[in-house]
Backbone as ProteinMPNN parsed JSONL, in Angstrom:
{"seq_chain_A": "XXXXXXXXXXXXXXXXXXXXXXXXXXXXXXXXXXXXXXXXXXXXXXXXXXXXXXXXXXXXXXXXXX", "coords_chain_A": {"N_chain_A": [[0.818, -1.181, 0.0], [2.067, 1.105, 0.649], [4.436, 0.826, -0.788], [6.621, -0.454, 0.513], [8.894, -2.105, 1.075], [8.827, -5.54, 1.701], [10.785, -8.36, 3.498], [11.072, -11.497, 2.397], [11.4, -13.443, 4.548], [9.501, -11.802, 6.647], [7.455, -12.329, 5.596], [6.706, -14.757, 5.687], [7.232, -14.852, 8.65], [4.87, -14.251, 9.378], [2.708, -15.254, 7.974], [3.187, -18.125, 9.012], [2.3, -17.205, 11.676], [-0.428, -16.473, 11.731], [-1.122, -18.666, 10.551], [-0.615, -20.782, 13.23], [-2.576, -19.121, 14.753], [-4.889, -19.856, 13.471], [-5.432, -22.918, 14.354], [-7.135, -23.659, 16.494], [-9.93, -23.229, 14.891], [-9.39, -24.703, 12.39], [-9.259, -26.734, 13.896], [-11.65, -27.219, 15.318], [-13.476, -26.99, 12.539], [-12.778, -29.732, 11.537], [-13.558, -31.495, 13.335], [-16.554, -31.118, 13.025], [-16.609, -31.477, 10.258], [-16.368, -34.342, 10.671], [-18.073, -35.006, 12.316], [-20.356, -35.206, 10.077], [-22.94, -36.318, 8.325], [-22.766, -36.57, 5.554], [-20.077, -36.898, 3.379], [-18.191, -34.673, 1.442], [-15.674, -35.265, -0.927], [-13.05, -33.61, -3.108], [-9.827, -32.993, -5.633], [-8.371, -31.042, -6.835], [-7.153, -29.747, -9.753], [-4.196, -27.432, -10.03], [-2.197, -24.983, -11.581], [1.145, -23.453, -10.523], [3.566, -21.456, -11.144], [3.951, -22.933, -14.07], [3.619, -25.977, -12.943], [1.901, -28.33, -11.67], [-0.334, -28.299, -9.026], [-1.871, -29.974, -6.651], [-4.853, -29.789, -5.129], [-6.694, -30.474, -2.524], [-9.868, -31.29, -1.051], [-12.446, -31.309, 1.167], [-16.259, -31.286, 2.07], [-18.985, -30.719, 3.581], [-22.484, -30.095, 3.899], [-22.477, -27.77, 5.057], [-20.134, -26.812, 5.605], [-16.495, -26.414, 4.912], [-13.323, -27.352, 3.732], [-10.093, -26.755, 2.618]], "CA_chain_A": [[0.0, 0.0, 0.0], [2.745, 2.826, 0.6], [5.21, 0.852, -1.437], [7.149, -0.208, 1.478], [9.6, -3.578, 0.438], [8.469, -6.731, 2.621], [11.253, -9.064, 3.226], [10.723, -12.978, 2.646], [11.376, -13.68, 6.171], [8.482, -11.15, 7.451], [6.44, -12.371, 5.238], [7.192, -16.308, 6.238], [6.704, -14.713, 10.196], [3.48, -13.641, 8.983], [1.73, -16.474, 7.911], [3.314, -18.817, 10.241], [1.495, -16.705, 13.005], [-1.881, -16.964, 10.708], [-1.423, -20.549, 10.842], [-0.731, -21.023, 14.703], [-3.789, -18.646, 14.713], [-6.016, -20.637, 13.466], [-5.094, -23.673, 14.584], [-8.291, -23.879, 17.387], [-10.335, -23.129, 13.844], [-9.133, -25.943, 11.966], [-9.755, -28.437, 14.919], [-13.124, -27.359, 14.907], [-13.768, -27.415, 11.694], [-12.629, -31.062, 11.174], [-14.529, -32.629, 14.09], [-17.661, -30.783, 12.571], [-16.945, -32.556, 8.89], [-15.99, -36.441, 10.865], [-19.464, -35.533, 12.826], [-21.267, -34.822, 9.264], [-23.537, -37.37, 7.779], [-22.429, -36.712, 4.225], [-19.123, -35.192, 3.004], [-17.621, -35.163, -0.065], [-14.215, -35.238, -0.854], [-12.33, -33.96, -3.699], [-9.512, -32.605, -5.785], [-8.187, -30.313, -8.236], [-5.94, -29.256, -10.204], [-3.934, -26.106, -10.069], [-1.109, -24.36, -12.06], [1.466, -22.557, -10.124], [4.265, -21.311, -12.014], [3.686, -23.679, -14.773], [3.729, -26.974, -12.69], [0.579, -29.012, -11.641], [-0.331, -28.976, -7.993], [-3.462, -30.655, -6.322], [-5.635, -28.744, -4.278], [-7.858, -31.332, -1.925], [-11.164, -30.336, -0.239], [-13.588, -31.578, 2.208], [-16.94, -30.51, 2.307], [-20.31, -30.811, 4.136], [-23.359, -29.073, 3.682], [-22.47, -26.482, 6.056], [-18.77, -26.495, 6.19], [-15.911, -27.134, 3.644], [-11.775, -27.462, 4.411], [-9.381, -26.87, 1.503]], "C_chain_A": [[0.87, 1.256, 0.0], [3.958, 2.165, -0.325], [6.465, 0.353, -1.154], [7.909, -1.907, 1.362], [9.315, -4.468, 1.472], [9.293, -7.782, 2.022], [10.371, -10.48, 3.117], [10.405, -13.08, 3.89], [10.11, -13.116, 6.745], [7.134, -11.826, 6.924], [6.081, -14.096, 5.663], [6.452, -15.961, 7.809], [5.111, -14.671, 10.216], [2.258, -14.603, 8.884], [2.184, -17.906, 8.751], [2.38, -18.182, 11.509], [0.164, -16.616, 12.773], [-1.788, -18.089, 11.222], [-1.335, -21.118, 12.316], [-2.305, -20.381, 15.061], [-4.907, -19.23, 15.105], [-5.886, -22.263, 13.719], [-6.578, -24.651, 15.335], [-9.192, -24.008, 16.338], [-10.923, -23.967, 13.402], [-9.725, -27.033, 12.895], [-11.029, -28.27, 14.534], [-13.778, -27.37, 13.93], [-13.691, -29.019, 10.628], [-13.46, -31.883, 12.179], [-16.046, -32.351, 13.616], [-17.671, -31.963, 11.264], [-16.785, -34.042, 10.065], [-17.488, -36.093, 11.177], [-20.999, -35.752, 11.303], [-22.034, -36.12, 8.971], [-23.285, -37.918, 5.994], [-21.243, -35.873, 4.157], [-18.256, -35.88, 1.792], [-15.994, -34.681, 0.023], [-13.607, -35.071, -2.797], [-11.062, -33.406, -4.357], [-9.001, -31.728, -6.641], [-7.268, -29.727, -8.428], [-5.367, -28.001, -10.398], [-2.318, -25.661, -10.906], [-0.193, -23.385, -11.634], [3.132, -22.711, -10.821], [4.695, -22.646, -13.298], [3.436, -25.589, -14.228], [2.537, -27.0, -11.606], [0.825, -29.254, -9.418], [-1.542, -29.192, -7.821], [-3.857, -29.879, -4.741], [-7.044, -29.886, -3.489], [-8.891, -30.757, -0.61], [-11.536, -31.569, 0.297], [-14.464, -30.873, 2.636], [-18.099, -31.117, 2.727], [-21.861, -29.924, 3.81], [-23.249, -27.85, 4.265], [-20.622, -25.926, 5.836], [-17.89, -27.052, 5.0], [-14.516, -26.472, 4.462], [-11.006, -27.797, 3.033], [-8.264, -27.409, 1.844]], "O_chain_A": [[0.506, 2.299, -0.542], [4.664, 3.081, -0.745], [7.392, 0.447, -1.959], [7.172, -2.851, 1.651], [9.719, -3.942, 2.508], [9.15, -8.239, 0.888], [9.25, -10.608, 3.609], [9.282, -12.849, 4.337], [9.493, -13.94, 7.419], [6.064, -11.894, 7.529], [4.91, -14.364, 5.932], [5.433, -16.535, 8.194], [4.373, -15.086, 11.109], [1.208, -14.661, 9.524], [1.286, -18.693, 9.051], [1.789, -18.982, 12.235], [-0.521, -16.696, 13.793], [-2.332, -18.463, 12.262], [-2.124, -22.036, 12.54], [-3.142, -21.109, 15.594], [-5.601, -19.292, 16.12], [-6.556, -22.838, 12.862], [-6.987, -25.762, 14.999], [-9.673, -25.132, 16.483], [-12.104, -24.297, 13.517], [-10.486, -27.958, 12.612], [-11.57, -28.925, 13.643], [-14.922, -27.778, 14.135], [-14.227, -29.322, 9.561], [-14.01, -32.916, 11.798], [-16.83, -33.285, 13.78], [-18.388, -32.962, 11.191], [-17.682, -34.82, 9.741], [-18.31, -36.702, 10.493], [-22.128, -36.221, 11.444], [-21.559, -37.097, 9.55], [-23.479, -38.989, 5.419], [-21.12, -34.717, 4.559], [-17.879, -36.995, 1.432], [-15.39, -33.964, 0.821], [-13.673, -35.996, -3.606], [-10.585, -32.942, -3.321], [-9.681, -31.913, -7.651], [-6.539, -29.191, -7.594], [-6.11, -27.268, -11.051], [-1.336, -26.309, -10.544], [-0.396, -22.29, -12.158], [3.743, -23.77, -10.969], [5.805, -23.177, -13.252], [3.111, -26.404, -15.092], [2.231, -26.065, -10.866], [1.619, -29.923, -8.756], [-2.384, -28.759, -8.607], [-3.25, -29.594, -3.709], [-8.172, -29.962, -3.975], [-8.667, -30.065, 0.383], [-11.073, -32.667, -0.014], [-14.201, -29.941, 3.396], [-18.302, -32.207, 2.193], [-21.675, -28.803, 3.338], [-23.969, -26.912, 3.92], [-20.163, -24.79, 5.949], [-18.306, -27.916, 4.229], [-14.461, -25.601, 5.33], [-11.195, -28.844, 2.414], [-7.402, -27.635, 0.995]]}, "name": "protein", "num_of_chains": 1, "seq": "XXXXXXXXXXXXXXXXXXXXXXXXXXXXXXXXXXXXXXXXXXXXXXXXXXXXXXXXXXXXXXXXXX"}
């Protein structure tokens, strides 16, 4: 936004502390899908700098986990 250079590293600290974050989140969002009655499962394909990665979901009627 002002233009302002963001090393690797900060940006690494950054979403590491996102991901500890949500950590409580995640739990609860996975014992919700095991409790579901239906959940689908699947995956897909993605292109990041020209090479193929897979992107797998889990979803419920209510709730979904990429």
């Amino acid at each position: 936004m002002l233009a302002t250079p963001v090393s690797t590293g900060a940006i690494c600290a950054m979403v590491a502390e996102a991901s500890k974050s949500l950590e409580p989140f995640i739990e609860t969002l996975r014992e919700g899908l095991s409790r579901a009655k239906v959940v689908h499962f699947d995956e897909t394909g993605a292109r990041v700098r020209g090479k193929l990665w897979w992107v797998h979901g889990a979803s419920s009627e209510l709730l979904t986990l990429y």
